[in-house]
N, C-alpha and C positions, 0 to 999 in steps of 0.2 A: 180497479178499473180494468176491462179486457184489452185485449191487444187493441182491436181494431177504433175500438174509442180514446184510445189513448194516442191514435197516431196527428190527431190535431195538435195536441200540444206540444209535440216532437215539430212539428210544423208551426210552429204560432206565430213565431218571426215573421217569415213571408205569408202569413195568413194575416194577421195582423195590417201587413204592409196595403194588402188585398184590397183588404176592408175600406182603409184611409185613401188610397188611391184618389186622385180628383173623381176619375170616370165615375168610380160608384158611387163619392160623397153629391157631384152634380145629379147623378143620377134621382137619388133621394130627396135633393131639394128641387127636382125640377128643372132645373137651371143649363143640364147639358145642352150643347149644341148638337141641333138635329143630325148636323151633316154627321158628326162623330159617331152618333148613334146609327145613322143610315151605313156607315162602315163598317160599325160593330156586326148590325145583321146583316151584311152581305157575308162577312167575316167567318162568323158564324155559323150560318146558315152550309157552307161549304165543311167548317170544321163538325158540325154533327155529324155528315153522312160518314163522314169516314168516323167518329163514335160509336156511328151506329154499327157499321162495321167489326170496331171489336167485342159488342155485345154477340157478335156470331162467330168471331172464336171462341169465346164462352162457351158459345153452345156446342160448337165442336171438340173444346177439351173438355168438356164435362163427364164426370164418370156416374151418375147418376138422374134420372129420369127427373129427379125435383129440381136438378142443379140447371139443366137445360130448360126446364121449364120459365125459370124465374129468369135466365139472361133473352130467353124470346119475349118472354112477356114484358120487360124492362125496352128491349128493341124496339117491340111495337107501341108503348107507351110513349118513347123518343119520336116515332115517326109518324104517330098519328095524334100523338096531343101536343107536343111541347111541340113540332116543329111550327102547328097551325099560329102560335102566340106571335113566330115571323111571321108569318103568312097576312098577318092580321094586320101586322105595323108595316111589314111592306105598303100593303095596299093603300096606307096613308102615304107613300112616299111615291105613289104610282109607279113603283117599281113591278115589273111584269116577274111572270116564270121564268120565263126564256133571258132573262139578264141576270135573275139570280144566280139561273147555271152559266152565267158565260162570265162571272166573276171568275177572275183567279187569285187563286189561295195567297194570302203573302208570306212571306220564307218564314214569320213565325210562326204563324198557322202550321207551313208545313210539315215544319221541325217538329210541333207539340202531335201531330198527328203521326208523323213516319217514328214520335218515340213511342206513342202508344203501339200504333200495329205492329211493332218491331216487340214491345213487350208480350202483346197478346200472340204473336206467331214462337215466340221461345218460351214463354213462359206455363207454368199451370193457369190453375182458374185461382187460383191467390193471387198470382202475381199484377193479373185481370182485374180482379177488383181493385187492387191497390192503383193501377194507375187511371181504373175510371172515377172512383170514387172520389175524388176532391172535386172535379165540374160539380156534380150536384150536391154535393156535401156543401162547397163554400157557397151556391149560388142559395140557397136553403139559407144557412146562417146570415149570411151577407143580407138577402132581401128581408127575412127577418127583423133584424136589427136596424132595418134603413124602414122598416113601420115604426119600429119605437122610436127610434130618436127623431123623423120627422111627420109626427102625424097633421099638424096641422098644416103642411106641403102637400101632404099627399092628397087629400082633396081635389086638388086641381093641376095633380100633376100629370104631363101629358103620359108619360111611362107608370101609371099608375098599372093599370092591366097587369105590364109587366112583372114589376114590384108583386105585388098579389100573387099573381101567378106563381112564381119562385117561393113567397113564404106561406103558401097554403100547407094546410094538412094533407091533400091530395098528393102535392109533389114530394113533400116529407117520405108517404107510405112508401111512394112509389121504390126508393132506397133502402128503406128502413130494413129488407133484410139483406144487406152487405156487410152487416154490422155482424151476426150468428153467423150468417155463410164464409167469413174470413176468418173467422174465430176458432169456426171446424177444423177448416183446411187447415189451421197453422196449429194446431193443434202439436203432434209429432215432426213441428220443425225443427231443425236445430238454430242454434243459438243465431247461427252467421246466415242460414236461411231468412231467418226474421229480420234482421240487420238489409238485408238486400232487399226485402217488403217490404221496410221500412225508406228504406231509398228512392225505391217506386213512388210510391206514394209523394215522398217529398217533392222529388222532382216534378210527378203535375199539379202541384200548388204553386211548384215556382215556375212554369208554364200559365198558367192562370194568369198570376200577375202580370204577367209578359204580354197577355191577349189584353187585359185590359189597358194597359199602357201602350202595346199597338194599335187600339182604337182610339184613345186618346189624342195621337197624336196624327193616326190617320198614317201608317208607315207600313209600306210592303216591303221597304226592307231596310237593312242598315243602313245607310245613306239617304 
């Protein structure tokens, strides 16, 4: 197994946890509450831009012309396909433009985004994908897995689009080369290098879980 496919099951615990969560298991059978999910995409909707974000330091640590290419092309894939899937479920919640942006972030949010940019402002383009890639990685396996285990839910479930949308093959591609592009980079690392990529990584899995248990419970902050 390669480094970078191998960093899931270095992760499985809280990936695992991810998975069983209420939010995603309601999610799958339908049964979330709206309001939680109208949280989540407000939520959300704020934590991509700053994603989108360190897909441009990517682009600015890149040391070659293919390497930039794939984090703009991945940017603009974030900002013009995946953001429209809100755009779409807002507008069943007659939620305007202008309220998405006057949401503010809540301190988990904050924390999972000031530890990315704080990664991608110190780190290479390894260190970059190790902390983008669990968002789409677990959101990929996670909607996946919530078509198998409830197909006769999904039918009629209101977050179907959603669901789909996350375990298409379209959204797979869009990643699928993070997988060779991390494997390059780590290539001539040393041992304690890997060990710190591997940290990365862990750490926005266990921010993951955190965003979905902040939606959950509808919590902008400790208290």
């Amino acid at each position: 197994m390669s480094f970078s496919r191998g960093l899931k099951e270095l992760a499985s615990s809280v990936w695992e946890d991810g998975y069983r969560h209420p939010f995603v298991q309601e999610l799958g059978r339908g049964t979330l509450e709206r309001t939680k999910f109208k949280f989540y995409l407000l939520q959300d909707y704020k934590y991509l831009l700053s994603y989108a974000k360190v897909f441009a330091l990517g682009v600015l640590k890149s040391e070659t012309e293919e390497m930039m290419s794939r984090f703009s092309a991945s940017q603009n894939a974030l900002l013009n396909g995946e953001m429209n899937i809100h755009r779409e479920y807002m507008s069943s919640f007659d939620v305007t433009q202008s309220e998405m942006e006057a949401v503010r972030p809540s301190l988990f949010n904050r924390t999972y985004t000031a530890n990315m940019l704080a990664v991608g402002q110190s780190g290479g383009t390894a260190e970059i994908i190790a902390t983008l890639f669990p968002c789409a990685w677990t959101y990929s396996d996670y909607a996946r897995r919530l078509v198998a285990d409830y197909p006769a839910e999904l039918q009629n479930n209101f977050y179907r689009s959603w669901i789909q949308g996350y375990a298409s093959e379209q959204f797979a591609a869009s990643f699928e080369w993070f997988y060779e592009a991390l494997d390059k980079t780590c290539e001539r690392k040393s041992d304690a290098e890997l060990r710190q990529i591997e940290g990365i990584f862990k750490s926005s899995v266990e921010f993951e879980y955190l965003f979905w248990d902040m939606s959950y419970k509808c919590q902008m902050s400790y208290n």
